[in-house]
Backbone atoms as SQL, in Angstrom:
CREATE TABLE atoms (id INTEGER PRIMARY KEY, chain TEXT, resi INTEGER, resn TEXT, atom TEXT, x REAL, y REAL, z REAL);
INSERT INTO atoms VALUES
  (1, 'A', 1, 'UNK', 'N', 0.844, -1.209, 0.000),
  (2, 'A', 1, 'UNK', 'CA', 0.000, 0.000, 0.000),
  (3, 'A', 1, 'UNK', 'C', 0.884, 1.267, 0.000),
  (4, 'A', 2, 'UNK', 'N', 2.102, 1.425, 0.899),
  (5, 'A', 2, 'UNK', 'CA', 2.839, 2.280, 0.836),
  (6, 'A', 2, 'UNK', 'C', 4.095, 2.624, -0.537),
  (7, 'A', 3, 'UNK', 'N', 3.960, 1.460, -1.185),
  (8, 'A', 3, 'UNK', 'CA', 4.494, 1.162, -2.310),
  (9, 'A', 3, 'UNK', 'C', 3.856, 2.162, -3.549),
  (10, 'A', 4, 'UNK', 'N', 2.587, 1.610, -3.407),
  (11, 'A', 4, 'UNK', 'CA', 1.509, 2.005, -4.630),
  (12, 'A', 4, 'UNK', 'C', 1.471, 3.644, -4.240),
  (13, 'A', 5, 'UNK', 'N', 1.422, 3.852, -2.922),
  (14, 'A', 5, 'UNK', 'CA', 0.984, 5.597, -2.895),
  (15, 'A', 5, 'UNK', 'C', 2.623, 6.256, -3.357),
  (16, 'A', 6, 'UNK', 'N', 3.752, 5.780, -3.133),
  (17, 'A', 6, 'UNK', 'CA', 4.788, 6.002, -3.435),
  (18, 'A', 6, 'UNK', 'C', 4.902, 6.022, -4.791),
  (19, 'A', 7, 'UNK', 'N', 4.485, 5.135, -5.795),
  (20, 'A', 7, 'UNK', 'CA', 4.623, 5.680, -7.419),
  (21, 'A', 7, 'UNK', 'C', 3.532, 6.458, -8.130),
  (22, 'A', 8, 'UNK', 'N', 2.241, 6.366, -6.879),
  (23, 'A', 8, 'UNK', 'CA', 1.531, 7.617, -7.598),
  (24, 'A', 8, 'UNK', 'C', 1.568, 8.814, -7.379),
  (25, 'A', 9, 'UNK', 'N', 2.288, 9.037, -6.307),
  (26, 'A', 9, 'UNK', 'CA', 3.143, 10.485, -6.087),
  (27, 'A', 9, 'UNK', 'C', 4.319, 10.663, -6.751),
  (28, 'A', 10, 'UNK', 'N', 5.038, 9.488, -7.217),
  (29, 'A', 10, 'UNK', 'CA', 6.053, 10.263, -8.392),
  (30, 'A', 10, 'UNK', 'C', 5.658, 10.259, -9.664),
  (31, 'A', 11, 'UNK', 'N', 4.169, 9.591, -9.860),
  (32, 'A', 11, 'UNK', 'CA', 3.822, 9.611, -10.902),
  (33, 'A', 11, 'UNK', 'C', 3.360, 11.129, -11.024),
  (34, 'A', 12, 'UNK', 'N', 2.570, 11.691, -10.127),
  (35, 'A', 12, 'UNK', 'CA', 1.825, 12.594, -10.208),
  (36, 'A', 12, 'UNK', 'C', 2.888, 14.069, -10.365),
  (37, 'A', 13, 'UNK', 'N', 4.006, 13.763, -9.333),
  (38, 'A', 13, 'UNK', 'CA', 4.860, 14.800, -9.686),
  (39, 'A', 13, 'UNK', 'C', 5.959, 14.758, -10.830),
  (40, 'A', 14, 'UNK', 'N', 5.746, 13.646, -11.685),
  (41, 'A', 14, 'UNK', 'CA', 6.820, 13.421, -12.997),
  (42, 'A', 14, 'UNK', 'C', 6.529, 13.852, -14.250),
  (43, 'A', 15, 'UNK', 'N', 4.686, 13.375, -13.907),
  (44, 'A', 15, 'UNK', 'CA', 4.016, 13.721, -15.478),
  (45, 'A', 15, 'UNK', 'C', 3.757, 15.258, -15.745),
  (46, 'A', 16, 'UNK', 'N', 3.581, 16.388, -14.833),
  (47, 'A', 16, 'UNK', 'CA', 3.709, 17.511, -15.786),
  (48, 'A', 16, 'UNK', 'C', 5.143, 17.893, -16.453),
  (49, 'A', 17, 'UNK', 'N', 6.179, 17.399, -15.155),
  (50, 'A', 17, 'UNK', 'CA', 7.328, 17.983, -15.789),
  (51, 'A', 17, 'UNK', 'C', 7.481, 17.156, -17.345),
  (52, 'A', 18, 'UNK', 'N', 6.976, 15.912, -17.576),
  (53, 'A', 18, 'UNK', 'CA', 7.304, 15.584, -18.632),
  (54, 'A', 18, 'UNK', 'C', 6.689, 16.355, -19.654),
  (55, 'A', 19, 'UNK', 'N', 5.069, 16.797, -19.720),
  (56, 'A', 19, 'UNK', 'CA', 4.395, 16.900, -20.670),
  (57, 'A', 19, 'UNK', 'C', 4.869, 18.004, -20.619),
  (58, 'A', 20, 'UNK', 'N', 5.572, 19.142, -19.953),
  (59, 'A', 20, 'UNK', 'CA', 6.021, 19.830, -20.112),
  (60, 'A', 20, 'UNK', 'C', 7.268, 20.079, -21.325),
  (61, 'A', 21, 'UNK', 'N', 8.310, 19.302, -20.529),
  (62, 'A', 21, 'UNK', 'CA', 9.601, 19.050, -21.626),
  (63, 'A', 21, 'UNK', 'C', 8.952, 18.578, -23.009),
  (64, 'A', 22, 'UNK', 'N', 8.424, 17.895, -22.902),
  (65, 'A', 22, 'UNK', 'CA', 7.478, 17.157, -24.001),
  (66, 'A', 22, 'UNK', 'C', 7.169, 18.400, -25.342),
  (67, 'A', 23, 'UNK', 'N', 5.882, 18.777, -24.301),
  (68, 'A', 23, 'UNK', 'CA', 4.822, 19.865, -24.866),
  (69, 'A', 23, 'UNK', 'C', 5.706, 21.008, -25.642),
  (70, 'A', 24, 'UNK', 'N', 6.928, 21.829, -24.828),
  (71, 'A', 24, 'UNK', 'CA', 7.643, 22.428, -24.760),
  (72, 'A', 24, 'UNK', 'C', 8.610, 22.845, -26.632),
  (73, 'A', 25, 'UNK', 'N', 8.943, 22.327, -26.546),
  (74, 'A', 25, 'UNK', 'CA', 9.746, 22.185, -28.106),
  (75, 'A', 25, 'UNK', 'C', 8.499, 21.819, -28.956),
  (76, 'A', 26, 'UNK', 'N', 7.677, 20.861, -29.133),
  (77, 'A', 26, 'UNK', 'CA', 6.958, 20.535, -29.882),
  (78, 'A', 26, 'UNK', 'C', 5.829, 21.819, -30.270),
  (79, 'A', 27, 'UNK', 'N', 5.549, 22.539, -29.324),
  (80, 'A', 27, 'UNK', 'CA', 4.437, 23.875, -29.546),
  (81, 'A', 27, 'UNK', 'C', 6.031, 24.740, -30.681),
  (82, 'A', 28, 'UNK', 'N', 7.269, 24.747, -29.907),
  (83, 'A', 28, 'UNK', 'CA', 7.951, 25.467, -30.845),
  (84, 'A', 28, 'UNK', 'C', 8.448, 25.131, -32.445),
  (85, 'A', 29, 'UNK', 'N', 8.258, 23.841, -32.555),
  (86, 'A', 29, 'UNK', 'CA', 8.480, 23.339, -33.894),
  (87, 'A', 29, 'UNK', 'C', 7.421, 23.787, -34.849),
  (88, 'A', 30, 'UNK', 'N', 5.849, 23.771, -33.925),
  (89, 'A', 30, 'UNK', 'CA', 4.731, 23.788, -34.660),
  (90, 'A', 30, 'UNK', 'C', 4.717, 25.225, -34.991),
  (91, 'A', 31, 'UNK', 'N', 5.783, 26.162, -34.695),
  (92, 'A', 31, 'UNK', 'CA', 5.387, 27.437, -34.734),
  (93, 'A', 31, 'UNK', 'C', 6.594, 27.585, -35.686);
């Protein structure tokens, strides 16, 4: 249980920075 709340808190704090880096260049290519 402490496992599972442990990767959905790094899940939760990993995925904006990704969609960020992600999002990031790709809005600038499209431009």
């Amino acid at each position: 249980m402490v496992a599972l709340k442990n990767s959905t808190f790094s899940i939760v704090a990993v995925y904006p920075i990704l969609t960020q880096s992600l999002s990031f260049p790709l809005i600038l290519w499209l431009q």
